[in-house]
C-alpha positions as CSV (number, residue, x, y, z in Angstrom):
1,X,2.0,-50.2,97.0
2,X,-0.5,-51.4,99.5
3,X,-3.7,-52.3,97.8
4,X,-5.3,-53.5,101.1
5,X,-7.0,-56.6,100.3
6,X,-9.6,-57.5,102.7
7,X,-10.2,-61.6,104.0
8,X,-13.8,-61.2,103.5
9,X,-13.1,-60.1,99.2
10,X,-11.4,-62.8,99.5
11,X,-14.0,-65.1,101.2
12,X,-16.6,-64.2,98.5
13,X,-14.6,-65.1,95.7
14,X,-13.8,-68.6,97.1
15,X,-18.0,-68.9,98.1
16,X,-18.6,-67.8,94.3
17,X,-16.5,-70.6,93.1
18,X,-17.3,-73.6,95.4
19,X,-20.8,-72.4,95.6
20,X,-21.1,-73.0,99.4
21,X,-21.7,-70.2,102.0
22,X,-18.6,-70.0,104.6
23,X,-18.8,-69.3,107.7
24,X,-15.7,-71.0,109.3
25,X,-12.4,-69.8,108.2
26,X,-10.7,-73.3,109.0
27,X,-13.2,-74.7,106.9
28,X,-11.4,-76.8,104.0
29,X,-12.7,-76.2,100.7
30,X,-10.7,-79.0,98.8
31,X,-13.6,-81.2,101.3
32,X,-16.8,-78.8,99.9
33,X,-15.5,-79.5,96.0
34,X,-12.1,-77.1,95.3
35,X,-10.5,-79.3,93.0
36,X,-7.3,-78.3,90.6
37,X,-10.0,-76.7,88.1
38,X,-11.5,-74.5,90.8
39,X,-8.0,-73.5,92.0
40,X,-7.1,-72.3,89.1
41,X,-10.4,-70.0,88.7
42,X,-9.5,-68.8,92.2
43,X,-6.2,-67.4,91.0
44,X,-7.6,-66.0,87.7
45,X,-10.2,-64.2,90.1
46,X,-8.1,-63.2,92.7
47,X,-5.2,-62.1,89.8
48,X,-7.7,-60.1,88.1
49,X,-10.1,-58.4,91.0
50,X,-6.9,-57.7,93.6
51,X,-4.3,-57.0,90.4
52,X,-1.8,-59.0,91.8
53,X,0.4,-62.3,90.2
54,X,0.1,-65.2,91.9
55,X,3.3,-67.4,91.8
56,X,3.2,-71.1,91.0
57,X,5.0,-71.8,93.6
58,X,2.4,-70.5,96.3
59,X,0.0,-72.9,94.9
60,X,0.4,-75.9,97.5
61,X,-1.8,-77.9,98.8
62,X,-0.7,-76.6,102.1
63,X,-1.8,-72.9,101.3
64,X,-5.3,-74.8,99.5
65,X,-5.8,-76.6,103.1
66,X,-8.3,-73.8,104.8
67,X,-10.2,-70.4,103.9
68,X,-7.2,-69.0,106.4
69,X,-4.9,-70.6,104.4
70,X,-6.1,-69.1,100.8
71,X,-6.5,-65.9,103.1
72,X,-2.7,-66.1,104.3
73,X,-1.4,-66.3,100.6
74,X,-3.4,-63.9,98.6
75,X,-2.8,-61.6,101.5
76,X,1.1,-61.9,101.2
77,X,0.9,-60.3,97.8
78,X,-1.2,-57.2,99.1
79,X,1.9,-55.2,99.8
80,X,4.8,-56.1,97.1
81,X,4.7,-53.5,94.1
């Protein structure tokens, strides 16, 4: 089921938890004050307002290194059931 999640969703749930405005996807959060606490509140957000499960394994520092990045892997889950 497709549940069509949009980047910019996505971008206002990472703004609401680093608290800074972004307006360059490249842009690294871990650099604006994403730290392990703040990932995890990212996943609980993005778990609960896209319904989805975020696997442990997708939490890398590589998928954490831009907005594109945290774009990129919540997006992956947007079409599996």
């Amino acid at each position: 089921m497709t549940k069509m999640i949009k980047s910019e969703q996505i971008v206002e749930i990472i703004e609401e938890v680093i608290g800074v405005k972004i307006d360059d996807y490249s842009m690294k959060p871990m650099s604006k004050g994403l730290d392990s606490l703040a990932i995890l509140k990212l996943v609980t957000f993005f778990e609960d307002r896209f319904g989805i499960e975020i696997d442990d394994e997708d939490l890398t520092a590589e998928n954490m290194s831009s907005v594109n990045a945290i774009i990129n892997m919540v997006k992956k889950y947007d079409s599996e059931e």
